[in-house]
C-alpha positions as CSV (number, residue, x, y, z in Angstrom):
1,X,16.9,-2.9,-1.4
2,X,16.3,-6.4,-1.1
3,X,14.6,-7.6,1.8
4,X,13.7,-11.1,3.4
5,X,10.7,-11.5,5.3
6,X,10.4,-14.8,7.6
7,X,7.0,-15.9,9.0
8,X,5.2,-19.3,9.5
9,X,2.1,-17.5,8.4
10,X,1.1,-15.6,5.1
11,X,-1.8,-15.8,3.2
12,X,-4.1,-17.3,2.5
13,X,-3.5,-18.0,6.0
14,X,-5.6,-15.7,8.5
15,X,-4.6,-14.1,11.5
16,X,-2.5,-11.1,12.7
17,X,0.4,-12.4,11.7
18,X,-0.3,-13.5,8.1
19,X,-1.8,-9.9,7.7
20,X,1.0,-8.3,9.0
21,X,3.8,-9.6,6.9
22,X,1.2,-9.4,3.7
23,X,1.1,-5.2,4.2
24,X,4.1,-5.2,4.7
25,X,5.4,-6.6,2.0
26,X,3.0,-4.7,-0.7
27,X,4.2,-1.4,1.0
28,X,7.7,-2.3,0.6
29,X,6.8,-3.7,-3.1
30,X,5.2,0.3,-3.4
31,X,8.6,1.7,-2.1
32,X,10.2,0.0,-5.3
33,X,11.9,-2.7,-2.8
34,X,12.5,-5.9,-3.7
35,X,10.3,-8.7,-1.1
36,X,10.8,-12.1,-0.8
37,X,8.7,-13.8,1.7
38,X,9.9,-17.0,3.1
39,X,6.7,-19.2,4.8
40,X,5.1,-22.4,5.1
41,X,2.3,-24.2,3.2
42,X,-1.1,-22.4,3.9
43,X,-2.3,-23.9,7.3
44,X,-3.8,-21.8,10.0
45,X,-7.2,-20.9,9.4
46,X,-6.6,-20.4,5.7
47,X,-10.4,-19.9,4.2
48,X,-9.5,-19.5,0.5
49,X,-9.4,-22.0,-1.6
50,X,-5.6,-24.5,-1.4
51,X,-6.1,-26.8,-3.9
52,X,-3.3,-25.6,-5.8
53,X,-0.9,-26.2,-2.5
54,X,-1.8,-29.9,-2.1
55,X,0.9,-32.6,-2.7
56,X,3.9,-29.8,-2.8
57,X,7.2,-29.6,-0.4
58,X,8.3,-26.3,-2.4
59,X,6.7,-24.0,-4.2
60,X,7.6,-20.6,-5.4
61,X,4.5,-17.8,-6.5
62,X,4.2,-14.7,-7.0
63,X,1.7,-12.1,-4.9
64,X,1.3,-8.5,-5.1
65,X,5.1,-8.5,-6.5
66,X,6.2,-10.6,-3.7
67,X,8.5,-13.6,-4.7
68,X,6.8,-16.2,-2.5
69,X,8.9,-19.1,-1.3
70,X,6.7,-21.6,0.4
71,X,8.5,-24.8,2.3
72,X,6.7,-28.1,3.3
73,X,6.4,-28.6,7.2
74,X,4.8,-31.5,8.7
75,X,1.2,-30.0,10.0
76,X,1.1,-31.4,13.9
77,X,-2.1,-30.7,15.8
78,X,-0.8,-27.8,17.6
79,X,-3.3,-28.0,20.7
80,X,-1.6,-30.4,21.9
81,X,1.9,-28.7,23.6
82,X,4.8,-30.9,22.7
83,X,3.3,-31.7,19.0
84,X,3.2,-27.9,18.9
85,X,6.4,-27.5,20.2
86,X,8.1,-30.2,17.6
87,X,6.0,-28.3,14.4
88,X,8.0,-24.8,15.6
89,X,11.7,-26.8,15.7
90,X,11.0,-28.4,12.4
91,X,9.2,-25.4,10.8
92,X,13.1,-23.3,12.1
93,X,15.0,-26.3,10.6
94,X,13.7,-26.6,7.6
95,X,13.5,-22.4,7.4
96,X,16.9,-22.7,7.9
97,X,17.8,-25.1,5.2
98,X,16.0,-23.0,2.8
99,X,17.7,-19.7,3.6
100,X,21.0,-21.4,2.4
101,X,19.8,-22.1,-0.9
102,X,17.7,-18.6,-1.4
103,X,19.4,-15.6,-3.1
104,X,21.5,-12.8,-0.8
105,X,18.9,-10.3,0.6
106,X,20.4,-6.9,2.0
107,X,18.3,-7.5,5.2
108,X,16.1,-9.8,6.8
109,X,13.0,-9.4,9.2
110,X,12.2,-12.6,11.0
111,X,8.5,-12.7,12.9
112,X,8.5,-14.3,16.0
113,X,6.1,-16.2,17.5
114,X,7.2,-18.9,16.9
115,X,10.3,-18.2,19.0
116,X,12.7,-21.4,17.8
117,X,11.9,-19.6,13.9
118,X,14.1,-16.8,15.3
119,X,16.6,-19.7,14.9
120,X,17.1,-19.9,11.5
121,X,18.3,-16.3,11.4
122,X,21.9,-18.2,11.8
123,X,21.8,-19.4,8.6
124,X,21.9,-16.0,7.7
125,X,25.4,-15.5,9.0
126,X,27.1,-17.9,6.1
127,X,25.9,-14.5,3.6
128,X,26.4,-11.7,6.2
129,X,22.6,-10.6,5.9
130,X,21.7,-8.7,9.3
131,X,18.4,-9.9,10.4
132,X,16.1,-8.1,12.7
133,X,13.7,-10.2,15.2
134,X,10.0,-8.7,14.9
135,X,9.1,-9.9,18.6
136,X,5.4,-10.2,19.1
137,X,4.7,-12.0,22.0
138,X,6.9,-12.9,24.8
139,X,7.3,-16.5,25.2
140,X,8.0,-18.4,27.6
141,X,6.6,-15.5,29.6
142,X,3.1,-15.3,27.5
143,X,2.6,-19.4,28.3
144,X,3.4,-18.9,31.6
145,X,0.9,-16.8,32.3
146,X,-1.4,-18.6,30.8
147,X,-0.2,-21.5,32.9
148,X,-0.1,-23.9,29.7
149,X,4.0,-24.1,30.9
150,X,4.4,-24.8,34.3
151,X,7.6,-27.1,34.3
152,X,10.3,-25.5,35.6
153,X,12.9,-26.9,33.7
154,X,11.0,-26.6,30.4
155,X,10.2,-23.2,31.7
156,X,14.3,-22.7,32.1
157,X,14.9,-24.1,28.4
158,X,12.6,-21.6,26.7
159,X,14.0,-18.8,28.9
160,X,17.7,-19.8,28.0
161,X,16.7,-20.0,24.2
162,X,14.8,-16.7,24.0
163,X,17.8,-14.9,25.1
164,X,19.9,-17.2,22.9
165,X,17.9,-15.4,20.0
166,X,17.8,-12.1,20.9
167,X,21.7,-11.9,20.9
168,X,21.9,-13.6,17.8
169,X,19.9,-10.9,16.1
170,X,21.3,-8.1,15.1
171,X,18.3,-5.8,16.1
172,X,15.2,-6.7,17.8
173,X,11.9,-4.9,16.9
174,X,8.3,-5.1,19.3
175,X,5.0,-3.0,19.0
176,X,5.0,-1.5,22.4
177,X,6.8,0.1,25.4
178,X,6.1,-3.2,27.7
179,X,7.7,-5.2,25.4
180,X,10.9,-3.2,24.9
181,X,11.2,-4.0,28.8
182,X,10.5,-7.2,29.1
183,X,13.3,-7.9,26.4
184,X,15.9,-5.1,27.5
185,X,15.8,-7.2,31.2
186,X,16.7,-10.6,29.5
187,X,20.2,-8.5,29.0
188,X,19.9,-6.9,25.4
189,X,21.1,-3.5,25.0
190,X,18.1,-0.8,24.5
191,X,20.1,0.6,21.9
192,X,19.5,-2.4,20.2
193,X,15.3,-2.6,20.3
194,X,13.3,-0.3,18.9
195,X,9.4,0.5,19.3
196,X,7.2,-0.2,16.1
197,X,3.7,0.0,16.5
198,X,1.9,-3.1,14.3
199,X,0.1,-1.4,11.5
200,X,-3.1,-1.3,10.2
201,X,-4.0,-0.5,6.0
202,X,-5.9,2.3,7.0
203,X,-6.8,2.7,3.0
204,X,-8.1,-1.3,3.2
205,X,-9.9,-1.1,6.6
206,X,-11.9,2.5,7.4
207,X,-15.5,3.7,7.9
208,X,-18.3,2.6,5.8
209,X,-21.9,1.2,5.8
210,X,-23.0,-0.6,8.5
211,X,-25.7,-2.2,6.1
212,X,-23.1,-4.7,3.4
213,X,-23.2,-8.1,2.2
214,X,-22.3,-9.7,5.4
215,X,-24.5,-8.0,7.3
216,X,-27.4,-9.3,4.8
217,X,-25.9,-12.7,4.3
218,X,-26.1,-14.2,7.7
219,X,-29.5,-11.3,8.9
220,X,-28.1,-8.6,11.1
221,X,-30.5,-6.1,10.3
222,X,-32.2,-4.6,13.1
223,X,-30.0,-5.7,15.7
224,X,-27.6,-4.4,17.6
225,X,-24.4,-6.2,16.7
226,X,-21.5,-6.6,19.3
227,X,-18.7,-8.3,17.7
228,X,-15.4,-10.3,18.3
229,X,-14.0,-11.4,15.5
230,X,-10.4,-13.3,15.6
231,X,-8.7,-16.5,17.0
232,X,-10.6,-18.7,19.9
233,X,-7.6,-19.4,22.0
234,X,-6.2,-19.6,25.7
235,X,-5.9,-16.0,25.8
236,X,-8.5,-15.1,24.6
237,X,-12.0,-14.8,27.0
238,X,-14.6,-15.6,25.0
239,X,-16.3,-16.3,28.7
240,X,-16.7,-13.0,29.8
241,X,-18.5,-12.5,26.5
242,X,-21.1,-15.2,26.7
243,X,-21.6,-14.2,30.7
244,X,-22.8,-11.1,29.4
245,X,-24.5,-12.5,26.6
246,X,-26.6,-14.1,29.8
247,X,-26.9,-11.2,31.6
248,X,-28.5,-9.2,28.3
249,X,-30.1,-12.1,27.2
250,X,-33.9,-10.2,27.5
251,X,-32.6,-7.7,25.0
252,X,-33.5,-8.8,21.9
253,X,-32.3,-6.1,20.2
254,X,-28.7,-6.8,21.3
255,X,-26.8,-9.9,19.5
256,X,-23.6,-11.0,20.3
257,X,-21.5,-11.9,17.1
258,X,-18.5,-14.2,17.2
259,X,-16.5,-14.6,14.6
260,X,-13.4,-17.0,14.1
261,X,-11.5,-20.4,14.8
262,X,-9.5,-21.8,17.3
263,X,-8.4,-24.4,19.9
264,X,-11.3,-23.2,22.5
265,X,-14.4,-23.0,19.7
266,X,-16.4,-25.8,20.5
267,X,-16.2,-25.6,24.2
268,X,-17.2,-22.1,24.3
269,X,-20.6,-23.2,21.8
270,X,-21.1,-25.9,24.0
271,X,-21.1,-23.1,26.8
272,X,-23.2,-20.9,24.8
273,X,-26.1,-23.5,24.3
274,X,-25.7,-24.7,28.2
275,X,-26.2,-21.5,29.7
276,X,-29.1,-20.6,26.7
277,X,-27.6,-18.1,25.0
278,X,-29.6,-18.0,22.0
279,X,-28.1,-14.1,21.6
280,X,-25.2,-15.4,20.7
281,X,-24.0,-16.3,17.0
282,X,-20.9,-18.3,16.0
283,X,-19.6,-17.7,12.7
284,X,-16.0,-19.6,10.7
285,X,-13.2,-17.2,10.7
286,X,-13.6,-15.2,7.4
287,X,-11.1,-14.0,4.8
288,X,-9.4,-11.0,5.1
289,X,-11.6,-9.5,1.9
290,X,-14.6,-10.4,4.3
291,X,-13.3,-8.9,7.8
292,X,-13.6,-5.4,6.9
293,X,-17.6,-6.0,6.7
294,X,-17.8,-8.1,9.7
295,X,-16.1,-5.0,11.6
296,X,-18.2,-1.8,9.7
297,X,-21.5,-4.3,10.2
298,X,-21.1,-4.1,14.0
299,X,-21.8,-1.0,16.4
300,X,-19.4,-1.9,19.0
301,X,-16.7,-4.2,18.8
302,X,-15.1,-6.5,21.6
303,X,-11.3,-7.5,22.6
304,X,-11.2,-9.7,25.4
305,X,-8.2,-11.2,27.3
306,X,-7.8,-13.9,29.9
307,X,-7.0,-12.2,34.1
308,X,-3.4,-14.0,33.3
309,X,-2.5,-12.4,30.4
310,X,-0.3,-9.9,32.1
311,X,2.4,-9.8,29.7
312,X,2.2,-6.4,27.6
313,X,0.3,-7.5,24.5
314,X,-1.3,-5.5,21.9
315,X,-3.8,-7.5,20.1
316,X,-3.9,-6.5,16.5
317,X,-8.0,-6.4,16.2
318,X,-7.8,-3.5,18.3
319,X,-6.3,-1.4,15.3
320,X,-8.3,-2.7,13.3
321,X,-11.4,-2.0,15.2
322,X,-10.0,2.0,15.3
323,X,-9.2,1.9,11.4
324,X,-13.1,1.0,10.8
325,X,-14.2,3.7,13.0
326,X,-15.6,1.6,15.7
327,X,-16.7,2.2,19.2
328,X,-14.5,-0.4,20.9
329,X,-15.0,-2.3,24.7
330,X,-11.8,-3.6,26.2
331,X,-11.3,-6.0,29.6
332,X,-7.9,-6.9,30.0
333,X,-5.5,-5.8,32.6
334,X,-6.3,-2.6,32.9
335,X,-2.1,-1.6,33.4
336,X,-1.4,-2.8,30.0
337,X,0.2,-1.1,26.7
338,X,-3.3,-2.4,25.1
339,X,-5.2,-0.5,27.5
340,X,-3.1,2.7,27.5
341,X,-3.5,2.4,23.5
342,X,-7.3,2.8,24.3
343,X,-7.3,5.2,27.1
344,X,-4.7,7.3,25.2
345,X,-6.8,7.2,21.8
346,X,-10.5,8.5,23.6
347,X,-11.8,5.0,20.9
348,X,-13.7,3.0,24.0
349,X,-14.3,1.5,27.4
350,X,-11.4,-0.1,29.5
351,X,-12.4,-3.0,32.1
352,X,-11.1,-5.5,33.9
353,X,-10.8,-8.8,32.9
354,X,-13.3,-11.0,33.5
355,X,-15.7,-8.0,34.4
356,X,-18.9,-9.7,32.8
357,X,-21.4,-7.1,34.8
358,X,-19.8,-4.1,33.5
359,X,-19.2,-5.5,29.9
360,X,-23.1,-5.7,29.8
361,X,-23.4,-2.7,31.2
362,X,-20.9,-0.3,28.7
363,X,-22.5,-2.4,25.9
364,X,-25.8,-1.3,27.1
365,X,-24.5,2.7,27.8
366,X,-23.4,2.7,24.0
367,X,-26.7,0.8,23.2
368,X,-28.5,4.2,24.1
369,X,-26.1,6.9,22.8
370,X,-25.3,6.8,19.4
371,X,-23.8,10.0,19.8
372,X,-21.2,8.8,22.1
373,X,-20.5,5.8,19.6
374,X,-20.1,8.0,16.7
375,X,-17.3,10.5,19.0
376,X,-15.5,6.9,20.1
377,X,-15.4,5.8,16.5
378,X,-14.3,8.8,15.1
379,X,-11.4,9.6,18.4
380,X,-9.9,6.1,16.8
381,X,-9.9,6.2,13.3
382,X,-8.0,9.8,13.8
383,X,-5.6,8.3,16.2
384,X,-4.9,5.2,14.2
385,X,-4.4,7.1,10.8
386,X,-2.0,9.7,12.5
387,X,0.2,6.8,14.5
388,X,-0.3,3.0,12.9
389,X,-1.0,3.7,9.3
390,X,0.8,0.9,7.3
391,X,2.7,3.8,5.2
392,X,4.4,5.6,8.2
393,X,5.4,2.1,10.1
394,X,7.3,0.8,6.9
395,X,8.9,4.1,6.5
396,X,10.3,3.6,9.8
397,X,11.2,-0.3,8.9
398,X,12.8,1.3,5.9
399,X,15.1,3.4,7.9
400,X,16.2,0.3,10.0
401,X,16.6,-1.8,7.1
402,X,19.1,1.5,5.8
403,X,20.8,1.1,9.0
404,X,21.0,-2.2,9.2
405,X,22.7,-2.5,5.5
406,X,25.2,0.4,6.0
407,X,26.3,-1.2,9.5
408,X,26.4,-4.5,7.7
């Protein structure tokens, strides 16, 4: 079969959604299925070296036995709204241009955020390839609660547009029960979204010794390493971490490690050296080789989300953080499809957002059992192999690909 795969991000971009796509593909490429991958010019958080992509509008590669097809989009700072907003319509335009002049595929999958990319699965029509919309956050609703959209008619647009998208798709795919929902109330038949968990490479990421090269690189030997590790965003709250940070800051055993990028990084290290956190280590985002050691080097692992996030998110990291084995502390509203993943799995600790006081104290509870880390760490490496392997969720992509090509 030949199958399209849409997404602004691949490597040697970072982030969820680069990783995503990228095991996806290679599974598919395992499955003796032929991937293209249609993306942009490495930009968010890439930390390999790009020389090579410099001064090109098109290139074509190969990775893993992926064709590669990578178009030029103008790079606008994208913490600034409308200049992200105009990046996402031109990034869907000129996605859309390409798709005209690429080869048939038997079936596309387009990942969404951004939403307006969902827009170039039109072009798809002209060749009568079904596409299926890989929905991963729910914007406008995600923004909203983050208050970064608050006017009403902008607010109406995005709303008008999402829904615009989701009919035009001929399926619609999200990782969680909250999602399906949200996305069957904008009017789209349930028949016509299905539930895939996002996958982890559970061969790639899994349990192994704490004591590696990053651990020795940057001195975390002897200490006892809490980590985040992903982007610094709006959703993300970094804050409850440093306020624990502060309220463990006489045990010098404990160090708080945060690792990664983003539009909120240098207010929160301002933060960090105003309230004297000297506990508290800021590390680059790291490549995807690297992120398995920055997880196996910790003994418990964080994922944070702002009080406004109520939208039913499942961060990647948290699959990740199962997949290594890792004890795993969660604040976030505690009604969420993230905290039911946790809960459900026995892997870790589930508090409320914001909850610096018991943060400090579930990291200091783990701090003295080892036992209980080790029983945590092992409930969620179990779970994870036995219901997000990368295998089993592109065996159940295969089937809707099937589907998708006989109905077509």
């Amino acid at each position: 079969m030949k199958v399209l795969l849409v997404t602004a991000y691949f490597p040697p971009d970072t982030g969820s959604a680069a990783h995503l796509f990228y095991e996806l593909g290679v599974q598919l490429v395992r499955q003796n299925h032929a991937v293209t991958v249609l993306t942009s010019f490495p930009s968010y958080h890439a930390v390999e070296p790009v020389n090579g992509y410099k001064g090109k509008r098109f290139l074509r590669e190969r990775i893993d036995g992926m064709d590669i097809v990578r178009i030029r989009v103008p790079n606008l700072p994208r913490h600034i709204p409308a200049a992200r907003a105009v990046w996402q319509f031109a990034l869907a335009h000129r996605f859309a241009r390409a798709i005209r002049r690429i080869e048939k595929h038997d079936v596309a999958l387009i990942y969404s955020p951004p939403l307006p990319l969902g827009l170039a699965g039109a072009s798809l029509k002209s060749s009568n390839t079904p596409f299926i919309l890989n929905v991963q956050d729910l914007f406008p609703q995600s923004a909203v609660d983050l208050k970064i959209l608050k006017n009403r008619w902008l607010i109406a647009f995005f709303e008008a547009l999402e829904k615009r998208i989701y009919r035009a798709a001929d399926h619609i795919t999200v990782h969680s029960p909250g999602n399906l929902a949200h996305v069957v109330r904008t009017g789209i038949d349930a028949d016509n979204v299905t539930v895939v968990p996002n996958w982890v490479d559970t061969d790639f990421l899994q349990p192994d010794r704490r004591r590696n090269g990053f651990s020795e690189k940057h001195g975390l030997a002897g200490r006892f390493v809490v980590s985040f590790a992903g982007v610094l965003g709006y959703s993300q709250d970094i804050d409850v971490i440093l306020e624990a940070a502060h309220l463990l800051r006489d045990s010098e055993e404990i160090l708080f490690l945060v690792v990664g990028d983003g539009v909120e990084k240098d207010r929160l290290v301002r933060k960090a050296n105003v309230m004297g956190c000297t506990n508290v280590l800021f590390l680059p985002m790291q490549s995807r080789q690297v992120y398995p050691e920055v997880l196996t080097a910790s003994d418990v692992c964080l994922v944070t989300l702002n009080k406004e996030v109520v939208s039913p998110v499942v961060p990647s990291k948290i699959l990740s953080i199962m997949a290594a084995g890792k004890p795993l502390v969660a604040c976030m509203n505690p009604q969420g499809d993230a905290a039911h993943v946790v809960r459900t799995a026995r892997c870790g600790f589930v508090l409320p957002a914001g909850d610096a006081a018991g943060l400090a104290e579930a990291i200091v509870k783990l701090r003295h059992d080892p036992r209980l880390r080790t029983e945590l760490g092992g409930n969620g490496r179990a779970y994870c192999v036995e219901n997000f392997s990368l295998e089993k969720c592109a065996r159940r992509y295969v089937g809707l690909f099937t589907e998708m090509k006989q109905n077509g």
